[in-house]
PDB file with SEQRES, HELIX, SHEET and CRYST1 records, atoms N, CA, C and O in Angstrom:
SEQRES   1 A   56  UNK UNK UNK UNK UNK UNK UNK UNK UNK UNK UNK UNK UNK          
SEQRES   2 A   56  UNK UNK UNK UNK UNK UNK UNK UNK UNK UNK UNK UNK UNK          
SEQRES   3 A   56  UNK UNK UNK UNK UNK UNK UNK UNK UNK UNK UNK UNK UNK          
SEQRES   4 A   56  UNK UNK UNK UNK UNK UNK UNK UNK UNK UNK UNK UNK UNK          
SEQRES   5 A   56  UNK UNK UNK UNK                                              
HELIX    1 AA1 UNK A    2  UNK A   11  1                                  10    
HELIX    2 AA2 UNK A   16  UNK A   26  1                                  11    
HELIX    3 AA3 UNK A   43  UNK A   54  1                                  12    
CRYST1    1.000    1.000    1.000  90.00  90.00  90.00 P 1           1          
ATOM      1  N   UNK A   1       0.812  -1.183   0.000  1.00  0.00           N  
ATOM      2  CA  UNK A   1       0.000   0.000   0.000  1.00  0.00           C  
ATOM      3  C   UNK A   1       0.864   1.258   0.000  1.00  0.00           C  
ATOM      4  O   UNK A   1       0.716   2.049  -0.931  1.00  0.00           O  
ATOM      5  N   UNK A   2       1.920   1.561   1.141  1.00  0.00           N  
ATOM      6  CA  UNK A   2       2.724   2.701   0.891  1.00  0.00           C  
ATOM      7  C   UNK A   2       3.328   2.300  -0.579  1.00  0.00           C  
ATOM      8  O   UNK A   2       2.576   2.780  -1.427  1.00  0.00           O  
ATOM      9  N   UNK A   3       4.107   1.793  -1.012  1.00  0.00           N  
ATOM     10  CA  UNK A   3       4.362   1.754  -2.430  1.00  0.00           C  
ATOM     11  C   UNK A   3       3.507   2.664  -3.227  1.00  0.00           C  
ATOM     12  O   UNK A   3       3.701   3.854  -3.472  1.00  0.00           O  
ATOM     13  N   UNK A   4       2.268   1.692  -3.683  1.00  0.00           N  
ATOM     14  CA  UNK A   4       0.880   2.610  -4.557  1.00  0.00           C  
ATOM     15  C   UNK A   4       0.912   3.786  -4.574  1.00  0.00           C  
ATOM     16  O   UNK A   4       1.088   4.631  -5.452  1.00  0.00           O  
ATOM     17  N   UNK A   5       0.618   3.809  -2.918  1.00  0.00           N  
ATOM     18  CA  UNK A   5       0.676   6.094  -2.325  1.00  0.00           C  
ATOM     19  C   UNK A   5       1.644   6.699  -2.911  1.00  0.00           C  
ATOM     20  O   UNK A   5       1.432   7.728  -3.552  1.00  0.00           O  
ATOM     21  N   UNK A   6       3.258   5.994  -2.751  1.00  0.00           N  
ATOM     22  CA  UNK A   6       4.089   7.019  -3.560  1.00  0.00           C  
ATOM     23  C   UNK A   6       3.828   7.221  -4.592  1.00  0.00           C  
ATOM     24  O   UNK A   6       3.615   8.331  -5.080  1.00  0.00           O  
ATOM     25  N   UNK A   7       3.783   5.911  -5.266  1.00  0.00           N  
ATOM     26  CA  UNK A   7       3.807   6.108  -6.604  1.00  0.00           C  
ATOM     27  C   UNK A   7       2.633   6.732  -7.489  1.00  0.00           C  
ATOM     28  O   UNK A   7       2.695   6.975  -8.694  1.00  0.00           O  
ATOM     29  N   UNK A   8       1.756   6.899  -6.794  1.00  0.00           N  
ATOM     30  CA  UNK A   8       0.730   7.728  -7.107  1.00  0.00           C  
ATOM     31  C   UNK A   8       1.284   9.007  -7.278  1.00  0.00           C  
ATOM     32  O   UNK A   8       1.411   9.523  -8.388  1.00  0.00           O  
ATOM     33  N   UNK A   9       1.722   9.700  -5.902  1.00  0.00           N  
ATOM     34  CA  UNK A   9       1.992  10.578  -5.498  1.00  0.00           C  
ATOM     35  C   UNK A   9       2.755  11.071  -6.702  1.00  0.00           C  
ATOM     36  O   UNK A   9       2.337  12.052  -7.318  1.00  0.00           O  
ATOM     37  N   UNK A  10       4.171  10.256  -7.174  1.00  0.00           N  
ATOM     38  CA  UNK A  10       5.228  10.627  -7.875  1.00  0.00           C  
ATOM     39  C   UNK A  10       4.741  11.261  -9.298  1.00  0.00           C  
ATOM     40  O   UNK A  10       4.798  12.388  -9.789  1.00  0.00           O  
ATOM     41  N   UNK A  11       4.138   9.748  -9.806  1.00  0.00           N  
ATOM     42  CA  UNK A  11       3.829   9.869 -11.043  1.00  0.00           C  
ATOM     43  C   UNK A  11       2.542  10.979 -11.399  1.00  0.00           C  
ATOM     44  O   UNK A  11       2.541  11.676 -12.413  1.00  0.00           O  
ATOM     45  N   UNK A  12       1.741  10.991 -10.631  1.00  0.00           N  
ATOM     46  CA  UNK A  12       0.922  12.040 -11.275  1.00  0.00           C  
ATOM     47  C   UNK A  12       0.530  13.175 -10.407  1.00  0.00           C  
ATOM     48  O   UNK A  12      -0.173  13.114  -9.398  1.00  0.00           O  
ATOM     49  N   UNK A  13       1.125  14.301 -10.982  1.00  0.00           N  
ATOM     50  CA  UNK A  13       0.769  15.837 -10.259  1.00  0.00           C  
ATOM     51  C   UNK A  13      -0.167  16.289  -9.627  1.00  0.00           C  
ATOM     52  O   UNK A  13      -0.036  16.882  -8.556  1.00  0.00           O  
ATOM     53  N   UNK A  14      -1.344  16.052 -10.252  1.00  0.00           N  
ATOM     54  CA  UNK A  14      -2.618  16.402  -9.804  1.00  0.00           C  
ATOM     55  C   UNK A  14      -3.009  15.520  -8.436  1.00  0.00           C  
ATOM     56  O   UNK A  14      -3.845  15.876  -7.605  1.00  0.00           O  
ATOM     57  N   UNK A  15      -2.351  14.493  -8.396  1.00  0.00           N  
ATOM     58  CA  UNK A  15      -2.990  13.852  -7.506  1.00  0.00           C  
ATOM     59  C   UNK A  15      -1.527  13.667  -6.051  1.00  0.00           C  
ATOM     60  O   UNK A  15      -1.273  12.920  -5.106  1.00  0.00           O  
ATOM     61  N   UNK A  16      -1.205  14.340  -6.425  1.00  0.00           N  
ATOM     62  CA  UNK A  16       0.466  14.597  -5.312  1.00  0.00           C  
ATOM     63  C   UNK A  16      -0.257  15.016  -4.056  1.00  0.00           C  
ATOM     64  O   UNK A  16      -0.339  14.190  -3.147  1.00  0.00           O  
ATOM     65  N   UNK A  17      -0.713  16.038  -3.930  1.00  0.00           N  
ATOM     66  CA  UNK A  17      -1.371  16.550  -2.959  1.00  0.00           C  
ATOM     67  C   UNK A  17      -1.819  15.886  -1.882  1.00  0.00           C  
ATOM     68  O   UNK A  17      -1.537  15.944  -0.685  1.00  0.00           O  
ATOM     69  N   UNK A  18      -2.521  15.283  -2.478  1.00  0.00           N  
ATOM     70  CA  UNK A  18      -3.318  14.117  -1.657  1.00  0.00           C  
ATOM     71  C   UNK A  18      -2.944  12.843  -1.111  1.00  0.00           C  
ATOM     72  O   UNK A  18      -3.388  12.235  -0.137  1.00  0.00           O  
ATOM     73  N   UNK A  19      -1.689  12.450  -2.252  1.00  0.00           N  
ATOM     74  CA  UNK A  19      -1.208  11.121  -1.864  1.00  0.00           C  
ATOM     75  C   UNK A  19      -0.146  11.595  -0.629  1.00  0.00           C  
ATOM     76  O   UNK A  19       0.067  10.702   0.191  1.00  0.00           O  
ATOM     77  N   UNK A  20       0.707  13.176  -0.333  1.00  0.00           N  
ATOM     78  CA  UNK A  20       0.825  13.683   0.401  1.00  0.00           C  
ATOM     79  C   UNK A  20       0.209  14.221   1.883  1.00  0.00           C  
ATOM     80  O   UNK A  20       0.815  14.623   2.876  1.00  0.00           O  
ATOM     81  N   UNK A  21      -1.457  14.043   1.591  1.00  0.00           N  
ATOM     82  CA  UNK A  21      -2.124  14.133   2.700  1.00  0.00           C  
ATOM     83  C   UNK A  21      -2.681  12.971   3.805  1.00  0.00           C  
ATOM     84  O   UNK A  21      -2.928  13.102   5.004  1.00  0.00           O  
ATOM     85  N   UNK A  22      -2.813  11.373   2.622  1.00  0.00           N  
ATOM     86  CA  UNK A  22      -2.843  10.532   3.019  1.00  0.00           C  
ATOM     87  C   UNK A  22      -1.827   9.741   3.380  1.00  0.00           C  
ATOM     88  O   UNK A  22      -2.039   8.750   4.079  1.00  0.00           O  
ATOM     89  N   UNK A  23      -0.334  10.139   2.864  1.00  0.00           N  
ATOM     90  CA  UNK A  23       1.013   9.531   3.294  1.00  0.00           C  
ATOM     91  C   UNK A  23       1.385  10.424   5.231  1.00  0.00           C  
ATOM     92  O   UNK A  23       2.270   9.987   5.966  1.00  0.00           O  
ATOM     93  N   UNK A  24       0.729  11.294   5.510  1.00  0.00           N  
ATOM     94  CA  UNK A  24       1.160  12.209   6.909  1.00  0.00           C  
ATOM     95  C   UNK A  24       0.015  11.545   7.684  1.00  0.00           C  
ATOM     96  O   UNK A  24       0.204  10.864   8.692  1.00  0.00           O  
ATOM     97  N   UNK A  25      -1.103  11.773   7.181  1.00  0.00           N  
ATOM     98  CA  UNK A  25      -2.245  10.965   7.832  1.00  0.00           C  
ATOM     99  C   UNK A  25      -2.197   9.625   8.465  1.00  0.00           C  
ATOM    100  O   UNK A  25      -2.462   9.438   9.653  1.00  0.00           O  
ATOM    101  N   UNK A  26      -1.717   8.359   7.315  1.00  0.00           N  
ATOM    102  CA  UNK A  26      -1.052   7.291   7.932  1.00  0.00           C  
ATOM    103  C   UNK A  26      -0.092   7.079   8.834  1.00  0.00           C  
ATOM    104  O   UNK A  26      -0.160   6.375   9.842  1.00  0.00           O  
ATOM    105  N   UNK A  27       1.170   7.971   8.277  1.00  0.00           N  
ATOM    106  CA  UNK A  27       1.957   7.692   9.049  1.00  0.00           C  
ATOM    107  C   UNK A  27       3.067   6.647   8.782  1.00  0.00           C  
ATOM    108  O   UNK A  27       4.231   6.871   9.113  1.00  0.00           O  
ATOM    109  N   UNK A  28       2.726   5.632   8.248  1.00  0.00           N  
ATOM    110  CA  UNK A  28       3.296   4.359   7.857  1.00  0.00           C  
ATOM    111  C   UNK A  28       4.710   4.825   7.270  1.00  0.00           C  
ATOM    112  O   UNK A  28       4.980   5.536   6.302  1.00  0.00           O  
ATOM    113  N   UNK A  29       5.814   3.920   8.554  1.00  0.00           N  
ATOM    114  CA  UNK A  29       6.819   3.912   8.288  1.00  0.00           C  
ATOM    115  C   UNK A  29       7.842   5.266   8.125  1.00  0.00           C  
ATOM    116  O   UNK A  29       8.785   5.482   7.365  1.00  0.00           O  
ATOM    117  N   UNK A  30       7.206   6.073   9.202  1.00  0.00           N  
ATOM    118  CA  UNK A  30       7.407   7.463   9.644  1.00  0.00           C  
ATOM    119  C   UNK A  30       8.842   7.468  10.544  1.00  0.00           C  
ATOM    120  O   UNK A  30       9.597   8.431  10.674  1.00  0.00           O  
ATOM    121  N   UNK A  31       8.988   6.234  11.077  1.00  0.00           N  
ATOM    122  CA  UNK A  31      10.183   6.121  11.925  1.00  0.00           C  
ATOM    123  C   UNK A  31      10.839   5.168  11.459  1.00  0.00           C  
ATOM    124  O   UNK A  31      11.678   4.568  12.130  1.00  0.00           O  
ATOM    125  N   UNK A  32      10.589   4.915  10.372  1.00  0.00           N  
ATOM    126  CA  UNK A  32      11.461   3.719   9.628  1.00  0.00           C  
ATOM    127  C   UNK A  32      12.920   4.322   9.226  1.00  0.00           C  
ATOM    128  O   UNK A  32      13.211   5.309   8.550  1.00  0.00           O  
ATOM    129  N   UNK A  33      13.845   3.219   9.991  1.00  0.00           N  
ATOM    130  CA  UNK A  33      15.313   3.605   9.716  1.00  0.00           C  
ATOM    131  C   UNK A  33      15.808   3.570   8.502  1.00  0.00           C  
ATOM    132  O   UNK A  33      15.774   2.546   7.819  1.00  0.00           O  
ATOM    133  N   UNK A  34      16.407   4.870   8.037  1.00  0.00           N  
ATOM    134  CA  UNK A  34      16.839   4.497   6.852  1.00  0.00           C  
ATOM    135  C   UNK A  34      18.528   4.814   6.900  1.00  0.00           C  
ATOM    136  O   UNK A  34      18.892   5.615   7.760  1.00  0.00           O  
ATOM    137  N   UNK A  35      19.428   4.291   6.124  1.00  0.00           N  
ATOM    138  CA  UNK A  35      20.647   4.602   6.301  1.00  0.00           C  
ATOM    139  C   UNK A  35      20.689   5.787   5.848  1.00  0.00           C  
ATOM    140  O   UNK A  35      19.806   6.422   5.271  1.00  0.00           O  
ATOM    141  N   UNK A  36      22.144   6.192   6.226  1.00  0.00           N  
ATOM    142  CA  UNK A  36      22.622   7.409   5.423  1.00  0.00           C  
ATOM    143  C   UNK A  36      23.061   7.503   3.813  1.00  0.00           C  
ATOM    144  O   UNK A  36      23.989   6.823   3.375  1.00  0.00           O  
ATOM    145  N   UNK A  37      22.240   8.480   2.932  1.00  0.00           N  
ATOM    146  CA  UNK A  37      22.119   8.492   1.632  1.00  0.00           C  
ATOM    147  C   UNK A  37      20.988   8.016   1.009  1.00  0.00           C  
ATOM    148  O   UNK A  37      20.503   8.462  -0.031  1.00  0.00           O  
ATOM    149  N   UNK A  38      20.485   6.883   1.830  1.00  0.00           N  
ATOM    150  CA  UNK A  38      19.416   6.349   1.238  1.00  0.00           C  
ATOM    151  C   UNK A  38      17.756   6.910   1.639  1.00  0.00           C  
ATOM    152  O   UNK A  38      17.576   7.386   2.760  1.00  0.00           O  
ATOM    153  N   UNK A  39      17.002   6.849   1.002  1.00  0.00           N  
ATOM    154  CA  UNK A  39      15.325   7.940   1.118  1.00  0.00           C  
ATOM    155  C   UNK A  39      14.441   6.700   1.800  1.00  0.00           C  
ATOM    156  O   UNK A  39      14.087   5.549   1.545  1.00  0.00           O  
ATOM    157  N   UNK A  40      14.310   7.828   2.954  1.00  0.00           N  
ATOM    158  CA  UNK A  40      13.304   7.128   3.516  1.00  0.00           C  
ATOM    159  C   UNK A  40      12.133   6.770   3.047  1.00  0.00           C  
ATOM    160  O   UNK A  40      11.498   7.687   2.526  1.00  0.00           O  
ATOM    161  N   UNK A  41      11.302   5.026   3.073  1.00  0.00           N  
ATOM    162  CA  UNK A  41      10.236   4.764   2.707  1.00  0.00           C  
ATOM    163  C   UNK A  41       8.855   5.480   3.336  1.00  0.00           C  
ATOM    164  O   UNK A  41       7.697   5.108   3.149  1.00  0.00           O  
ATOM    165  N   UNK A  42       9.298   6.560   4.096  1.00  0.00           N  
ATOM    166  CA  UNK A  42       7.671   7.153   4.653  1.00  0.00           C  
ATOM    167  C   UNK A  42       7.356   8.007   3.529  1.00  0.00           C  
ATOM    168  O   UNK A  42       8.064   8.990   3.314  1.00  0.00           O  
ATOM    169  N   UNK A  43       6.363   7.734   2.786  1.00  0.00           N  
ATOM    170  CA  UNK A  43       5.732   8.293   1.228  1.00  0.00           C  
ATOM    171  C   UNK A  43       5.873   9.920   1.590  1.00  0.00           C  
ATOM    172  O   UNK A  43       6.939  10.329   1.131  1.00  0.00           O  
ATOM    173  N   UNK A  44       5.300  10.724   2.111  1.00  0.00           N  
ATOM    174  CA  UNK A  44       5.614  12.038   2.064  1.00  0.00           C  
ATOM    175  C   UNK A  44       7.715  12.458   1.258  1.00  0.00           C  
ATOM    176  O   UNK A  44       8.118  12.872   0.171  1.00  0.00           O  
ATOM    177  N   UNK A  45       8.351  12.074   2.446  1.00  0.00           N  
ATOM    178  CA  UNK A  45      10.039  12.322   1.997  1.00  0.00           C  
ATOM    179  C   UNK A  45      10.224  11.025   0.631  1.00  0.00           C  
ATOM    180  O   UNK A  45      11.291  11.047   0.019  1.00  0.00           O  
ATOM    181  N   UNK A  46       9.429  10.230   0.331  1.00  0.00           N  
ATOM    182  CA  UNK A  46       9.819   9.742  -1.143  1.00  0.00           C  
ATOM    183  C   UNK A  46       9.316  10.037  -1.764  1.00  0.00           C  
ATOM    184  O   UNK A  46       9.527   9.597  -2.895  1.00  0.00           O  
ATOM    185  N   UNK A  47       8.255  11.003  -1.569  1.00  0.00           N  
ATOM    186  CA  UNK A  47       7.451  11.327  -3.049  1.00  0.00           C  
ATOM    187  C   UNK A  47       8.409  12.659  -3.468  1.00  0.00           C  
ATOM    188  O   UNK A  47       8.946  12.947  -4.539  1.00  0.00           O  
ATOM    189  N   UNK A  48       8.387  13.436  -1.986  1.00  0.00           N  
ATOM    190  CA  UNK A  48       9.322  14.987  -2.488  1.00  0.00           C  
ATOM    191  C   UNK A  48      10.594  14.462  -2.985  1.00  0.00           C  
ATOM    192  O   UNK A  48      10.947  15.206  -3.900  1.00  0.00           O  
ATOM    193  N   UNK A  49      11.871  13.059  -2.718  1.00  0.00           N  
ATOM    194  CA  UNK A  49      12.607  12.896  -2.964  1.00  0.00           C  
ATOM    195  C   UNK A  49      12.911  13.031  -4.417  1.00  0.00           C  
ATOM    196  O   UNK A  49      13.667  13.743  -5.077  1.00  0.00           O  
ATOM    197  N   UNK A  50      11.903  11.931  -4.719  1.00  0.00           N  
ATOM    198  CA  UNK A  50      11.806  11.601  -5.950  1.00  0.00           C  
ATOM    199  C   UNK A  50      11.182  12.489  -6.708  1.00  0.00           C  
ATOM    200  O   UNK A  50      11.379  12.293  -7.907  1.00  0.00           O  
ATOM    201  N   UNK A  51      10.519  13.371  -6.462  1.00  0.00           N  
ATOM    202  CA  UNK A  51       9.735  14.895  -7.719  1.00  0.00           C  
ATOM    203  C   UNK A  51      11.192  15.498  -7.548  1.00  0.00           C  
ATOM    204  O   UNK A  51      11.314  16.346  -8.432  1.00  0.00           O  
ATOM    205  N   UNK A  52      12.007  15.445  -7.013  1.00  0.00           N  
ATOM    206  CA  UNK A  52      13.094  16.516  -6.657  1.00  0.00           C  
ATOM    207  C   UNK A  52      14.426  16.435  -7.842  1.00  0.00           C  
ATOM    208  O   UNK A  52      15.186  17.285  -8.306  1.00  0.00           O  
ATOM    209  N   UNK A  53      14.215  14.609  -8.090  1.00  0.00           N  
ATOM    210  CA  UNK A  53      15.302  14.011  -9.254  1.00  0.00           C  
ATOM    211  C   UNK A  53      14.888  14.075 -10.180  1.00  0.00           C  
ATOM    212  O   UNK A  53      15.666  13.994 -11.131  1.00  0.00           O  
ATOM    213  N   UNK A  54      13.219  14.281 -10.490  1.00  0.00           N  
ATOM    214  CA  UNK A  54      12.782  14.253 -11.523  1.00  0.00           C  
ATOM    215  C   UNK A  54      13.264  15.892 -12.190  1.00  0.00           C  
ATOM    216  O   UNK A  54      13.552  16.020 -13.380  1.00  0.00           O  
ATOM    217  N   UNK A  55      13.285  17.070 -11.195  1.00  0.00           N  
ATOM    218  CA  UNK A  55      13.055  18.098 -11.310  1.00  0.00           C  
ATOM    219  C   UNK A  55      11.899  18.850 -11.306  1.00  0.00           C  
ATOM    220  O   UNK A  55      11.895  19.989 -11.772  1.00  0.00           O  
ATOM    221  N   UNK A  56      10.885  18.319 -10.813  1.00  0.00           N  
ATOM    222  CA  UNK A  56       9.172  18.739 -10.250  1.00  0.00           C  
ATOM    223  C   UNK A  56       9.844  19.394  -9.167  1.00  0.00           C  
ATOM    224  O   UNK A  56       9.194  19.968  -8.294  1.00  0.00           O  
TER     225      UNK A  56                                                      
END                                                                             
């Protein structure tokens, strides 16, 4: 399910917002360790990660 959310999130603009409102809402995997360099799986910081490489 977090997967989907990002990738919702990532791939389509219009619907970022939201997959952003329901990725803070959940919560899921908010304290999930991530190493150093690597993007954390909590969908909010991978969706901005990833719009960020895209250049969005």
């Amino acid at each position: 399910m977090n997967t989907c959310l990002a990738q919702i999130g990532i791939e389509h603009p219009a619907l970022r917002g939201r997959a952003l409102e329901i990725g803070e809402r959940l919560g899921m995997l908010r304290d999930y360790p991530a190493p150093p360099g690597c993007t954390s799986p909590f969908a909010p910081i991978w969706i901005a990660e990833m719009v960020s490489r895209q250049g969005g």
